[in-house]
C-alpha angles and dihedrals in degrees: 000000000000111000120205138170136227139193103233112202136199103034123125102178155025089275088059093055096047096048090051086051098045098056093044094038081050085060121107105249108027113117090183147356127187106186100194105203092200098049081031087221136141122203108201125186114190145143118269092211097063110021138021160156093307096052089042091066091036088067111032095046077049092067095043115263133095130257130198129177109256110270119235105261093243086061093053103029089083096025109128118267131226112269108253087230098037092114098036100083089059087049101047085051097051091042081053106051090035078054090056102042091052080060099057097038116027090030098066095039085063094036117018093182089065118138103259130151101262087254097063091047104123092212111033089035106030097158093036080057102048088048105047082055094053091052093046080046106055092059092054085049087053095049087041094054103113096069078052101038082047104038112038083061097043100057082040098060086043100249099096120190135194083280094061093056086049097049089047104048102042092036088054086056092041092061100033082050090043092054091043090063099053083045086058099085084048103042109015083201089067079078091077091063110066127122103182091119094046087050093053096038096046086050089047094044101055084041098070088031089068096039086058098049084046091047086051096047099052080058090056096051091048087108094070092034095058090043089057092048096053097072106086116242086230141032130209103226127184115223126180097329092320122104112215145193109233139170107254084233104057090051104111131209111284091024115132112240112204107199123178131201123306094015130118120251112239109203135007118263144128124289102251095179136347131065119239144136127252138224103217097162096105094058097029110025086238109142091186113089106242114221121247128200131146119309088025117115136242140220124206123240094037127119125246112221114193122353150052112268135193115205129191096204108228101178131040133184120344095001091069120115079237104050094051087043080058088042091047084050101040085049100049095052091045099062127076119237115236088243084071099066094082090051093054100045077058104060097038082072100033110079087056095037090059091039087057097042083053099048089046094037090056097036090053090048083051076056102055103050096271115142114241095255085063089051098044076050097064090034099065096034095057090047099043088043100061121092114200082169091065089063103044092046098052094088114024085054098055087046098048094055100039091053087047086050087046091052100048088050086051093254108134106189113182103214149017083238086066099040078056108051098033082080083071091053102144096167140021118203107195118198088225093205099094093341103079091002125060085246104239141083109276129192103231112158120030108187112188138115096238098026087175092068086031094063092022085056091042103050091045092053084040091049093079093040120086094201115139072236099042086055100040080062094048098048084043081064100036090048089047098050102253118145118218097221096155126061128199126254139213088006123192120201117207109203109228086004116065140251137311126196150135119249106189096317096328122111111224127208117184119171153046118005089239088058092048088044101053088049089058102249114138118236100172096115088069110042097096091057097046094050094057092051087044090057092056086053103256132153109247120213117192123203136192131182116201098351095312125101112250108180159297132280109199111198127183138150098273112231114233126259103247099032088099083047090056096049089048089053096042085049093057088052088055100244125142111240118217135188126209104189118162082200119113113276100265095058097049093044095046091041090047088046091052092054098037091244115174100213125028117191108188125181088036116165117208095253088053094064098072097047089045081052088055091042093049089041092056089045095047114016122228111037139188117202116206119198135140104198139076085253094062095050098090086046085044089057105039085054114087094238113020115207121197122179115242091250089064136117113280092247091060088051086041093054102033127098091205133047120199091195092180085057086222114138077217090087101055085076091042091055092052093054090050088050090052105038089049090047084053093044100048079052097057097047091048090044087049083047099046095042100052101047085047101049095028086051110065087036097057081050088068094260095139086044094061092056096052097272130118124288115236121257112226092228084059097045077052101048090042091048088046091049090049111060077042091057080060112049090045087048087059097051099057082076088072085062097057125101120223 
């Protein structure tokens, strides 16, 4: 199975989607096929050998839109965009004339003394009135063609749009109105049925209706659009002792970046020279400036604060941390949630369906007595009142603006699938290696009477030894401002036991207390101590300078700050916190009390964390695995929803539906939240959707009328159908404003 993308042209509404998915889904071959109206893209999986390319624009061109194939992101990343005001002129114009036309018509039915030239006097001038009507009219038709030129084709090739409700309705006014005015000099009533002014004001109306809904959605796919921007058009390289302007994407892998303060930095890589500070928050969501010295890494796209850096670029293209963040997003916007199919299946029905309750409302009201301008009345209200976009926005909007909040708070979520079913999420089942914990060896307790010798002694004998223990002394020393001046001499390493070793003339021991034991030196004095530490599950290391005991060096893998934070908050969502540890059972109980975990799970092998994910799963429901390492990615996809930090191997991001990329357990909460607020949100625009075509509808029928109310204008059905795809699309973007 082979999956591609393509950008579909020409549709307006759900109906245009859905008409799109349903002739390619009808092709032999295709498994699936999303088509997204706000991205205007289509994902298509499918199978080579028996479609392709070629069937895909048959099909589609046959219904009546374009198809192109998807455009590599660094072709469309600096195209020209459309001109925020480039439909605004056209619009002013048509609110203008329809203004002036509701003057001339509406005005003097209300007051027939109102200040008009004598030949647009209704009653003095019937047929100079008509006609100057006609002539404000026919602009406001040209600048209103597309709906024409869109919508005629496409009810005659049997896939109808909102277009097509528009083009028929006010084209069937447009004629009625048209032939009213040659029947004037015959029959001076004929005056009170024109609809000139319903015609201009229901195209201006949806008009603006769809420039505002554009307006709104290119609000909801800022997020893309900001990560794209944030790459830098040229890079300053150094090659050979010049220093040159290049395009970003011409640096190659190897080549040395040199980046000064203030700039972006174009690709990832590793600091080479140069000390600075970074702004990550873009990409992470991290407001606070992360430090970068040699050796550190950098990410592309962020900004460098203060000094002078050297990079050895080290990804390129789509390889970089910022071009898969754009991909996880891209994706994500681009597929449907579940939640959407129902709407779909809607609106494939509902353009017909409307076309058909206007043509039987207006001939029931013929019936029943009525005069041909009631029932074209009716006729034109029910079609421009419906609004098949309500319902195909509901969701992708939602989508589309809960993955971009997701993104800028450093939450990738893959899919709309996943942003919907987080919101489930029963239990949580943290790796706590690197996941809950920093992931390396920490010095945390020092117990000693004279902890300066202790630490000075103990990161002399550590600074030959290449143990994960022996460096977590050393960088202790080396964070805390101790200097290592004397270095051991005629050292003996025990393997499993510890060093031994002569500093000056005194005889070092550094190691277990079985090692210190067996070489006659007393630890008593600290076995208390070092009871108490073994029982949280830390590494002990003695020490004893000249043949006395001197202390105790306690190292563990420090839990993060913010890991006890993220099981409160868990806790307050409901959710069951669990912890996979393959550390002895001390150290996993101690580090799960600590956090407040509900389940704790020690000694576990790699293979063993799939099958504890299907067991946890069976006893709670819905659950989210977080991990970070190769040996979580088969737990990461046996979970329903795998979440990797963002400091992770490549193969747990790879097989994870979720990245954390601030690596904070703070954000598992956090991705739970955004899962539930867009879930409410994408209710309560289908509920908005469903409810107003079903409610509009009926009353634009003449429901209200039959039962002695008033009967619905069609510049009000248009203003009300304009106004609600807007409601939408605004409903969708309070979501930008929520904190997580």
């Amino acid at each position: 199975m082979t999956e591609e993308q393509y950008i579909i042209s020409g549709m307006s509404c759900a109906a245009c989607s859905s008409s799109v998915q349903r002739v390619v889904s009808r092709l032999d071959g295709v498994e699936s096929c999303e088509v997204n109206l706000i991205t205007e893209k289509m994902t298509v999986c499918f199978d080579e050998t028996k479609t392709g390319e070629v069937d895909f624009i048959r099909v589609v061109e046959k219904a009546g839109f374009g198809i192109t194939p998807d455009k590599p992101r660094e072709e469309i990343k600096k195209q020209p965009g459309k001109k925020e005001n480039s439909g605004l002129a056209p619009l002013v114009i048509s609110a203008v004339l329809s203004a002036v036309l509701l003057y001339i018509s509406m005005g003097q039915m209300l007051y027939d003394k109102l200040p008009v030239p004598f030949f647009m006097n209704m009653n003095s001038s019937p047929f100079d009135f008509a006609l100057t009507q006609l002539l404000l009219c026919i602009p406001v038709l040209f600048l209103g063609r597309k709906f024409f030129v869109s919508g005629i084709p496409l009810l005659l090739r049997g896939h109808p749009n909102m277009d097509s409700l528009v083009a028929v309705g006010a084209g069937a006014s447009f004629i009625f109105s048209v032939v009213m005015t040659y029947m004037i000099p015959y029959d001076h009533h004929a005056v009170h049925n024109l609809y000139y002014e319903s015609v201009a004001v229901v195209i201006t109306l949806v008009a603006l209706g769809k420039h505002l809904e554009q307006r709104s959605m290119r609000k909801t796919a800022s997020a893309v659009k900001k990560l794209m921007e944030l790459t830098p058009d040229n890079a300053q390289v150094l090659r050979g002792d010049k220093e040159y302007t290049v395009p970003t994407a011409e640096v190659g892998v190897g080549e040395t970046l040199i980046v000064k303060p203030g700039a972006k930095i174009p690709l990832d890589g590793i600091v080479t020279k140069g000390n600075s500070g970074a702004d990550e928050s873009m990409l992470t969501g991290e407001s606070i400036p992360v430090e970068k010295s040699v050796g550190s890494a950098v990410i592309g796209g962020s900004i460098n604060l203060n000094g002078v850096i050297y990079i050895k670029v080290t990804r390129v293209g789509g390889d970089t941390a910022l071009a898969k963040i754009i991909k996880f997003v891209e994706d994500a916007q681009n597929k449907k949630a579940p939640i959407s199919k129902t709407a779909d299946k809607v609106a494939g029905v509902f353009v017909p369906a409307v076309i058909a309750i206007a043509v039987i409302s207006a001939v029931i009201w013929l019936i029943a007595g009525k005069d041909i301008s009631f029932a074209l009345k009716v006729f034109t209200s029910v079609l421009v009142i419906a609004c098949p976009c309500a319902l195909g926005l509901a969701t992708p909007t939602a989508v589309m603006v809960g993955t971009g909040l997701g993104a800028s708070n450093g939450i990738l979520i893959r899919n709309g699938e996943i942003l919907e079913i987080t919101h489930k999420v029963k239990a949580v089942i943290f790796d706590k290696t690197g996941t809950i914990t920093v992931g390396k060896p920490t010095v945390t307790d020092i117990i000693s009477t004279d902890k300066r010798l202790l630490l000075e002694t103990a990161a002399a004998v550590e600074s030959v030894s290449q143990h994960p223990l022996a460096k977590a002394v050393t960088e202790y020393a080396k964070e805390n401002g101790f200097e290592i001046k004397n270095r051991p001499e005629s050292t003996q390493n025990i393997s499993g036991k510890g060093i031994s070793c002569k500093i000056g003339e005194n005889g070092i021991l550094l190691g277990s207390a079985a090692f210190l034991t067996e070489n006659g030196v007393d630890i008593s004095g600290y076995t208390d101590e070092a009871n108490r530490l073994s029982a949280e599950g830390k590494s002990l290391i003695f020490v004893s300078i000249a043949g006395k005991a001197a202390g105790v060096i306690a190292v563990a893998d420090r839990v993060k700050e913010t890991s006890a934070k993220a099981f409160l908050k868990l806790k307050k969502l409901g959710v069951k916190t669990v912890i996979l540890s393959g550390d002895n059972k001390a150290c996993a109980d101690y580090i799960g009390k600590s956090v407040g975990a509900d389940e704790i799970y020690s000694e576990v092998l790699p293979e063993q964390k799939a099958e504890i994910t299907a067991e946890i799963r069976k006893k709670y429901g819905t659950v989210m695995m977080v991990g970070d390492g190769i040996n979580d990615a088969p737990a990461l996809a046996e979970a329903d929803i795998g979440c990797a930090v963002g400091n992770g191997s490549d193969i747990a991001i790879e097989s994870a539906d979720i990245v954390l990329m601030k690596s904070d357990p703070n954000d598992v909460p956090r991705a739970i939240r955004l899962s539930r607020l867009t879930l409410t949100n994408i209710k309560e625009n289908l509920f908005w959707a469903f409810c107003y075509n079903t409610v509009c509808i009926p009353i634009a029928a003449g429901l209200l009328y039959a039962f002695g109310g008033p009967l619905l204008n069609p510049m009000i059905a248009g203003l009300a159908m304009s106004l609600s795809s807007v409601f939408v699309v605004g409903n969708a973007l309070r979501l930008r404003g929520k904190k997580l």
